[in-house]
KOLGU-4560 file (N, C-alpha, C; in nm, 3 decimals, padded with zeros to 5 digits):
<recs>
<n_xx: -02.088 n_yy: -03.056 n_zz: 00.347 ca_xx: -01.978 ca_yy: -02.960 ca_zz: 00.338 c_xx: -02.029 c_yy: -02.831 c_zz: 00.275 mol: A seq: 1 type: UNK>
<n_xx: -02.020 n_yy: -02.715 n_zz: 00.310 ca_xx: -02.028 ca_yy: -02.612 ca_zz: 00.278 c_xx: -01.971 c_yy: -02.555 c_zz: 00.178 mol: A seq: 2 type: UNK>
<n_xx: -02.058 n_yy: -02.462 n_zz: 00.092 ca_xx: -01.951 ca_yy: -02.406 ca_zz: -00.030 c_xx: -01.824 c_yy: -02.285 c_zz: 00.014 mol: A seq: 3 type: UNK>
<n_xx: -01.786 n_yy: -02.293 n_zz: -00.061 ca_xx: -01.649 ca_yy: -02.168 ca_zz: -00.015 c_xx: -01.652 c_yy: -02.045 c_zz: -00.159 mol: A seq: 4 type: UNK>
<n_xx: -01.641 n_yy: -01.971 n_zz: -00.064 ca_xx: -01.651 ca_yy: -01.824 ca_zz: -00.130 c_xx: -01.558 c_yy: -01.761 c_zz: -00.150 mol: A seq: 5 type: UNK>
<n_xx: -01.515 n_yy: -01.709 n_zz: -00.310 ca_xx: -01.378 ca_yy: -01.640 ca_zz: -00.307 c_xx: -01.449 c_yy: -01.479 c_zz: -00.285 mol: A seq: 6 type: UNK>
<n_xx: -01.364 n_yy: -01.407 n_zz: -00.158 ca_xx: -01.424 ca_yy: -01.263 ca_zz: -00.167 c_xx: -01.262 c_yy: -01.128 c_zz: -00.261 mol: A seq: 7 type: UNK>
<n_xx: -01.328 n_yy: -01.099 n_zz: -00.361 ca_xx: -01.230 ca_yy: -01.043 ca_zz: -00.421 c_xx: -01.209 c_yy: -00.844 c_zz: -00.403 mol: A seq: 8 type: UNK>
<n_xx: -01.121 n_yy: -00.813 n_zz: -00.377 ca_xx: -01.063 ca_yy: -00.668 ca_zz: -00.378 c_xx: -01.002 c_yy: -00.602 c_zz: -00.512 mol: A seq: 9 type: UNK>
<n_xx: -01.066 n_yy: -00.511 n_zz: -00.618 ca_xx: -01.014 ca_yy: -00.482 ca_zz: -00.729 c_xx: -00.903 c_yy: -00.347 c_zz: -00.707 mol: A seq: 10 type: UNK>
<n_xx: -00.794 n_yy: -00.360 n_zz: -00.767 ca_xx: -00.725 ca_yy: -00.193 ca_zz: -00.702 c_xx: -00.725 c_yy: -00.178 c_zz: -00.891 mol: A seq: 11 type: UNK>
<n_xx: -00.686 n_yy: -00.059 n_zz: -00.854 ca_xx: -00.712 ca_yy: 00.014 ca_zz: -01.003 c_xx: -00.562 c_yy: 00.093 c_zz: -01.033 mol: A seq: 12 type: UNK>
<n_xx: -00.501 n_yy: 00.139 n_zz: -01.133 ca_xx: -00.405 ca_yy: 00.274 ca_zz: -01.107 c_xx: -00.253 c_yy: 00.198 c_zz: -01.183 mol: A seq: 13 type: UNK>
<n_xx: -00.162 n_yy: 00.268 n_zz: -01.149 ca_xx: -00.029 ca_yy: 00.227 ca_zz: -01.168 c_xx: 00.030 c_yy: 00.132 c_zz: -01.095 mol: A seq: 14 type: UNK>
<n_xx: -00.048 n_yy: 00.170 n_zz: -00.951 ca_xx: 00.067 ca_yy: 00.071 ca_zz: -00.849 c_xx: -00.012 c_yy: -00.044 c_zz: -00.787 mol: A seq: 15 type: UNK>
<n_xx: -00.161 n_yy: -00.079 n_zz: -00.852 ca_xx: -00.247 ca_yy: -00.209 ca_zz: -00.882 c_xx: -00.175 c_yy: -00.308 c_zz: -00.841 mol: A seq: 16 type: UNK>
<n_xx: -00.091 n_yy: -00.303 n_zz: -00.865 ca_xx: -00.008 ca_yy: -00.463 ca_zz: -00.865 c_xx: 00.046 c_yy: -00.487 c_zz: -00.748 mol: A seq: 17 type: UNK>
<n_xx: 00.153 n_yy: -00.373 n_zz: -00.676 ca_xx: 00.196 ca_yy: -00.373 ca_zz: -00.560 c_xx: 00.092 c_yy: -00.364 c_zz: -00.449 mol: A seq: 18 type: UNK>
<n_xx: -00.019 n_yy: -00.310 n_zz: -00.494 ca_xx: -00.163 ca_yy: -00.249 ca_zz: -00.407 c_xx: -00.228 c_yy: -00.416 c_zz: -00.344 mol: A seq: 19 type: UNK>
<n_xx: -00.214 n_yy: -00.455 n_zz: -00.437 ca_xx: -00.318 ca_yy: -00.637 ca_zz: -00.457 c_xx: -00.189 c_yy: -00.710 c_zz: -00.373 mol: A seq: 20 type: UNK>
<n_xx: -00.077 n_yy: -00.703 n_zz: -00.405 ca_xx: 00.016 ca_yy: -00.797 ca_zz: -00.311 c_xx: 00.039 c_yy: -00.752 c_zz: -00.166 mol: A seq: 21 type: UNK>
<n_xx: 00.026 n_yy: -00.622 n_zz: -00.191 ca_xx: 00.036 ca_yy: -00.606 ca_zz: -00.014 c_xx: -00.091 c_yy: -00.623 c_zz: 00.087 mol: A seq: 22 type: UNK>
<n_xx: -00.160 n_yy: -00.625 n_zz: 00.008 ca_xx: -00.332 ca_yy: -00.651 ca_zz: 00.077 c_xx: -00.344 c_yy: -00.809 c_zz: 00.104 mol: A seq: 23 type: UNK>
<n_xx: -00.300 n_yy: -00.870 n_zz: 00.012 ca_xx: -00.252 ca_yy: -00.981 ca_zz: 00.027 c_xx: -00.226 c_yy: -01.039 c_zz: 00.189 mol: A seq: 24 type: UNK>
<n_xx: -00.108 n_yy: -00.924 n_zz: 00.218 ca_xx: -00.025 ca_yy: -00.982 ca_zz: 00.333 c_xx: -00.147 c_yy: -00.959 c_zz: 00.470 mol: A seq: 25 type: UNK>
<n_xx: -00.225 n_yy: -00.813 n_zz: 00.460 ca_xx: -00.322 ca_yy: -00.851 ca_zz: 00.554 c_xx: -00.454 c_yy: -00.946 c_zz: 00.599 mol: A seq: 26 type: UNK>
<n_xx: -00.471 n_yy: -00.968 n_zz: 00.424 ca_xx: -00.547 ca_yy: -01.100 ca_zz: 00.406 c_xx: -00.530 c_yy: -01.244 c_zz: 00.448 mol: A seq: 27 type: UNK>
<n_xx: -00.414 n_yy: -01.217 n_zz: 00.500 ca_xx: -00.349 ca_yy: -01.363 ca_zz: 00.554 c_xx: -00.332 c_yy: -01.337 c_zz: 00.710 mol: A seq: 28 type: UNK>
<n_xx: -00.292 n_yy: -01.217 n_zz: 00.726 ca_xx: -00.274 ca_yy: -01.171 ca_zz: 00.894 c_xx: -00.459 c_yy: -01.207 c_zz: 00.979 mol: A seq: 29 type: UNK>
<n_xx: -00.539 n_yy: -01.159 n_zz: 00.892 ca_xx: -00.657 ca_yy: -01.170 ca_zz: 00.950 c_xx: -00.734 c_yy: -01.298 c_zz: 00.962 mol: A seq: 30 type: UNK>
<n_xx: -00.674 n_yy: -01.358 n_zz: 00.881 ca_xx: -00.725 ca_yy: -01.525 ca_zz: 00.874 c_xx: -00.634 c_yy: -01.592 c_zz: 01.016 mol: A seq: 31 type: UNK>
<n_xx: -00.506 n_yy: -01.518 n_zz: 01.032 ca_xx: -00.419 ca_yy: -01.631 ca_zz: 01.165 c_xx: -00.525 c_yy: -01.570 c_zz: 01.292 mol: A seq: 32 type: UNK>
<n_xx: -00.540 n_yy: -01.415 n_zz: 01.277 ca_xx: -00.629 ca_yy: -01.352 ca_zz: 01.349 c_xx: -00.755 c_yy: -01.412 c_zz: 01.433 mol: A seq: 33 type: UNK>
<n_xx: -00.822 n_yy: -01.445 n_zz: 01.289 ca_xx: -00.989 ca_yy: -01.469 ca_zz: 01.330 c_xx: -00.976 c_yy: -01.630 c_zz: 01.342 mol: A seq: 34 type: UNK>
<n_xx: -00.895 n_yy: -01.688 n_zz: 01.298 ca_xx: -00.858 ca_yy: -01.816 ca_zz: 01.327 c_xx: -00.957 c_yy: -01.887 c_zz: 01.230 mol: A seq: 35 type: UNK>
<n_xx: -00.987 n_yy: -01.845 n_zz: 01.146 ca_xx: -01.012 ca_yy: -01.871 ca_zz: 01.030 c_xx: -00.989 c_yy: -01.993 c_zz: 00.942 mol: A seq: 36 type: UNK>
<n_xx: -01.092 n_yy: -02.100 n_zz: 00.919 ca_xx: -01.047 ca_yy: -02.262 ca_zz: 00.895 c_xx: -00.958 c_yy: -02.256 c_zz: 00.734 mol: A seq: 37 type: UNK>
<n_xx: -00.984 n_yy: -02.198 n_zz: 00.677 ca_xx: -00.932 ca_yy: -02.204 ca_zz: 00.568 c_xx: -00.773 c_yy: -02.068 c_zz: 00.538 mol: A seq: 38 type: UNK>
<n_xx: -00.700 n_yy: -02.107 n_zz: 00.438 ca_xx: -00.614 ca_yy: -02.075 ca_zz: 00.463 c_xx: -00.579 c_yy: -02.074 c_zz: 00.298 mol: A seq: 39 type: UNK>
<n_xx: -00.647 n_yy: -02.003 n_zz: 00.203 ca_xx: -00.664 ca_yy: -01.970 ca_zz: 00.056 c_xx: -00.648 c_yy: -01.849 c_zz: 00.057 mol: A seq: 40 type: UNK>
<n_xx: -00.551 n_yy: -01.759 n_zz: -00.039 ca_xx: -00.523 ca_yy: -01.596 ca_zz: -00.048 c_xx: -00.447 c_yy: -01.633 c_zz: -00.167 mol: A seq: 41 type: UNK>
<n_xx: -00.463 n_yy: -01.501 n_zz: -00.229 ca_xx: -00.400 ca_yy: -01.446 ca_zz: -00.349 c_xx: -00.368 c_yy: -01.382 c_zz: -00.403 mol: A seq: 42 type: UNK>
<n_xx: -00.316 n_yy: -01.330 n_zz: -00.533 ca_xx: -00.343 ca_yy: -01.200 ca_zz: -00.627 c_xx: -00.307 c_yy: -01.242 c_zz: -00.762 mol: A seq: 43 type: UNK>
<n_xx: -00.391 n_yy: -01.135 n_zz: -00.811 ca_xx: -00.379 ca_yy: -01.160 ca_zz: -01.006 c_xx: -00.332 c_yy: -01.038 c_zz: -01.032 mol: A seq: 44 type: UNK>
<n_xx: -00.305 n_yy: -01.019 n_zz: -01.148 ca_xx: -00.265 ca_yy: -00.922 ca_zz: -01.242 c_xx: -00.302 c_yy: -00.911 c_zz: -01.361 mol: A seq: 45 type: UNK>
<n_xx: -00.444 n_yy: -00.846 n_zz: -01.363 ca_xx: -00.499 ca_yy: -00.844 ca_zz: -01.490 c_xx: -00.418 c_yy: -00.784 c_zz: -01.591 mol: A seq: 46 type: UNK>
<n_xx: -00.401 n_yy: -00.646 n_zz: -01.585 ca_xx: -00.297 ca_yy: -00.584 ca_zz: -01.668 c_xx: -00.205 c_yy: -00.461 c_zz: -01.604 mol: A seq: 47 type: UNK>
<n_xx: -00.161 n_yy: -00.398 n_zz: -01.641 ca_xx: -00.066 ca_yy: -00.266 ca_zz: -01.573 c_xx: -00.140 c_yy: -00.187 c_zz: -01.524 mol: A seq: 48 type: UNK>
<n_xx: -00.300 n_yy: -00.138 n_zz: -01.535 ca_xx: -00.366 ca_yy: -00.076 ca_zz: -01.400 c_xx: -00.507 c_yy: -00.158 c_zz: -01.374 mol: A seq: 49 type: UNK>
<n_xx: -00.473 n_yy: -00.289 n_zz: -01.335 ca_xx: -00.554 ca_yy: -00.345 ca_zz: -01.259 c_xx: -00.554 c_yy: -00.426 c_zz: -01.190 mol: A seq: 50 type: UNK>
<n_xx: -00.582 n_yy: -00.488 n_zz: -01.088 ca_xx: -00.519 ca_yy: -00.588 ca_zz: -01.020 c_xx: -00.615 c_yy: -00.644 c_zz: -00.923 mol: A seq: 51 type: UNK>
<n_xx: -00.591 n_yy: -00.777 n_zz: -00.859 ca_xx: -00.663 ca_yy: -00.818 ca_zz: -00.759 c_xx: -00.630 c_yy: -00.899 c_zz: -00.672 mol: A seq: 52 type: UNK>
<n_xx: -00.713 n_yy: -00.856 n_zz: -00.513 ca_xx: -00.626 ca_yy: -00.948 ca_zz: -00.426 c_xx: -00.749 c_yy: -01.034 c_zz: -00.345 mol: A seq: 53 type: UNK>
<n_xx: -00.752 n_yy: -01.178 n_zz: -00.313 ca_xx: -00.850 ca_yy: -01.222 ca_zz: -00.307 c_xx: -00.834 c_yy: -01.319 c_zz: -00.172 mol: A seq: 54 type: UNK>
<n_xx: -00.946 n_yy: -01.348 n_zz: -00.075 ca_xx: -00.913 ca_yy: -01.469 ca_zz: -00.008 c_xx: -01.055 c_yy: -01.593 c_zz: -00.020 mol: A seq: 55 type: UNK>
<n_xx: -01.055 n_yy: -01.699 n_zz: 00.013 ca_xx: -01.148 ca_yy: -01.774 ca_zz: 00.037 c_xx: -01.214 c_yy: -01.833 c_zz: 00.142 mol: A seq: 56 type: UNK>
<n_xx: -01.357 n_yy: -01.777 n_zz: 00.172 ca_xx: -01.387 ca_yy: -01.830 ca_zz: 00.290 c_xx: -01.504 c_yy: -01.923 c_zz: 00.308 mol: A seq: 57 type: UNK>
<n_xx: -01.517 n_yy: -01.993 n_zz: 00.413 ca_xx: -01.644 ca_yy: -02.122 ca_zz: 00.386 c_xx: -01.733 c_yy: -02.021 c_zz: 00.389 mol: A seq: 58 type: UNK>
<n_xx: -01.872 n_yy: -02.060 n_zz: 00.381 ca_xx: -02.004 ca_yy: -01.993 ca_zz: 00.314 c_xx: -02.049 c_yy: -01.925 c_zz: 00.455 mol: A seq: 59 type: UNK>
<n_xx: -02.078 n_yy: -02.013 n_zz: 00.575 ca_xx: -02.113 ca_yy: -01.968 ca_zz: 00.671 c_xx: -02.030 c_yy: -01.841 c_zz: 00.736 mol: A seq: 60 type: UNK>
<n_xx: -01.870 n_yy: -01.852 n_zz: 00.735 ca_xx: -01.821 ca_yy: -01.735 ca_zz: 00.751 c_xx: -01.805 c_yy: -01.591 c_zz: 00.662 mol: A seq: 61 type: UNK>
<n_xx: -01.918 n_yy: -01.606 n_zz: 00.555 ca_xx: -01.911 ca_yy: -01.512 ca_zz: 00.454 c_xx: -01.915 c_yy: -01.400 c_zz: 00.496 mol: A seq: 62 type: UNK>
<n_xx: -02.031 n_yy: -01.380 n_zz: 00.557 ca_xx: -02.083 ca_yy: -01.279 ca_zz: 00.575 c_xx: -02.009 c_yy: -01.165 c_zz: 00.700 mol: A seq: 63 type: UNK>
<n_xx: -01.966 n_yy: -01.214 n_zz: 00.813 ca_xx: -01.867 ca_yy: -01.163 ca_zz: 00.864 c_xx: -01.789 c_yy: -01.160 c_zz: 00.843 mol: A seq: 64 type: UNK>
<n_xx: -01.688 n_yy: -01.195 n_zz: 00.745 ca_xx: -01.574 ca_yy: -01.161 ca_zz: 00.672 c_xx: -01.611 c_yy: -01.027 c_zz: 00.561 mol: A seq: 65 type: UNK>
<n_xx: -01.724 n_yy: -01.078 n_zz: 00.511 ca_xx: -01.776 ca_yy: -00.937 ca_zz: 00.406 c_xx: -01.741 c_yy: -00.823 c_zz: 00.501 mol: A seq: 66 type: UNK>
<n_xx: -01.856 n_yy: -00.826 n_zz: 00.653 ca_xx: -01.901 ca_yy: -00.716 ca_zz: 00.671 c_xx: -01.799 c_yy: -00.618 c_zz: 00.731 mol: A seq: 67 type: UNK>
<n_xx: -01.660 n_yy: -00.721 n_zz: 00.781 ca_xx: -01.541 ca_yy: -00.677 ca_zz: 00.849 c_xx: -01.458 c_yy: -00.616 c_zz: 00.733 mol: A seq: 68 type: UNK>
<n_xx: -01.422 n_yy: -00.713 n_zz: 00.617 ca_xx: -01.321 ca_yy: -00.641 ca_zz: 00.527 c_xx: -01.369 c_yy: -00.573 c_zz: 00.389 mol: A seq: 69 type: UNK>
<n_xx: -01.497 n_yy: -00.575 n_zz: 00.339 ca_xx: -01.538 ca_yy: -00.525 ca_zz: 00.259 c_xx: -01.499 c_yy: -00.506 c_zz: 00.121 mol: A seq: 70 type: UNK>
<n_xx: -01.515 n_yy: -00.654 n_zz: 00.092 ca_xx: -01.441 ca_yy: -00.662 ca_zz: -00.014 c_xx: -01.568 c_yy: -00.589 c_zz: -00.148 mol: A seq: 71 type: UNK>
<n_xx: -01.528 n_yy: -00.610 n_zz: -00.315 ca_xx: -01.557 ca_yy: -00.515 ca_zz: -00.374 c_xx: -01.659 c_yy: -00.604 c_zz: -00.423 mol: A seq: 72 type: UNK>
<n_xx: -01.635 n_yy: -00.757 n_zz: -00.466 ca_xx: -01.742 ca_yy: -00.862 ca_zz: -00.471 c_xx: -01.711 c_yy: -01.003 c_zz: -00.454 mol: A seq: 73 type: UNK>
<n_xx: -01.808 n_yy: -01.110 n_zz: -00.485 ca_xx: -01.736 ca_yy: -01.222 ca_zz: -00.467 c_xx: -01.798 c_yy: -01.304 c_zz: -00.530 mol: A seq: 74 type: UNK>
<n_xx: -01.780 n_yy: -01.441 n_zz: -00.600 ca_xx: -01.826 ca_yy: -01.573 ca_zz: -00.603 c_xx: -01.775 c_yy: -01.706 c_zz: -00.584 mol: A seq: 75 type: UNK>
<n_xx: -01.855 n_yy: -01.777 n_zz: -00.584 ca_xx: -01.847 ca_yy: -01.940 ca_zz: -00.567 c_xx: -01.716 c_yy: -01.958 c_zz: -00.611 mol: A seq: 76 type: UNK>
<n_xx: -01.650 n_yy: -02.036 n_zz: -00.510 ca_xx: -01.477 ca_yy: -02.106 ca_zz: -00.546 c_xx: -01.519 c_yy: -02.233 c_zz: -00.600 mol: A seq: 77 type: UNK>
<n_xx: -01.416 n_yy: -02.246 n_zz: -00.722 ca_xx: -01.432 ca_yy: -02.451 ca_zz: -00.767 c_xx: -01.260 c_yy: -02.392 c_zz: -00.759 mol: A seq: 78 type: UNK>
<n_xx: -01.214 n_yy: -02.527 n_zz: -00.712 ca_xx: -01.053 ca_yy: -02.576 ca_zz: -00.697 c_xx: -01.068 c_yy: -02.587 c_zz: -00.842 mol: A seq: 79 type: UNK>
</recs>
């Protein structure tokens, strides 16, 4: 089994929070998209200007997911 990769998006600012949840929603559109085996998305809220919106992908699909959505960085997922 392959490892899975969380690839994460940082937004910065006032509206961080709303920024990370709506990215969110395309982070999930592109996974029904690419048909994508896994089906892991998220967002945090570090504090009032920072935020993050994240999805998880197996290892082998890393790299075309990087090179398509460009996220800001990423590492190793543990459940």
């Amino acid at each position: 089994m392959s490892r899975k990769i969380k690839l994460i998006w940082d937004f910065r600012g006032p509206a961080s929070a709303k920024t990370a949840e709506h990215h969110e929603i395309h982070l999930k559109e592109y996974i029904i998209i690419e048909k994508l085996p896994l089906n892991i998305t998220g967002f945090n809220i570090i504090n009032d200007m920072h935020a993050t919106a994240f999805m998880v992908v197996e290892e082998p699909n890393m790299i075309k997911v990087r090179d398509a959505l460009k996220p800001h960085r990423g590492e190793v997922y543990s459940e």
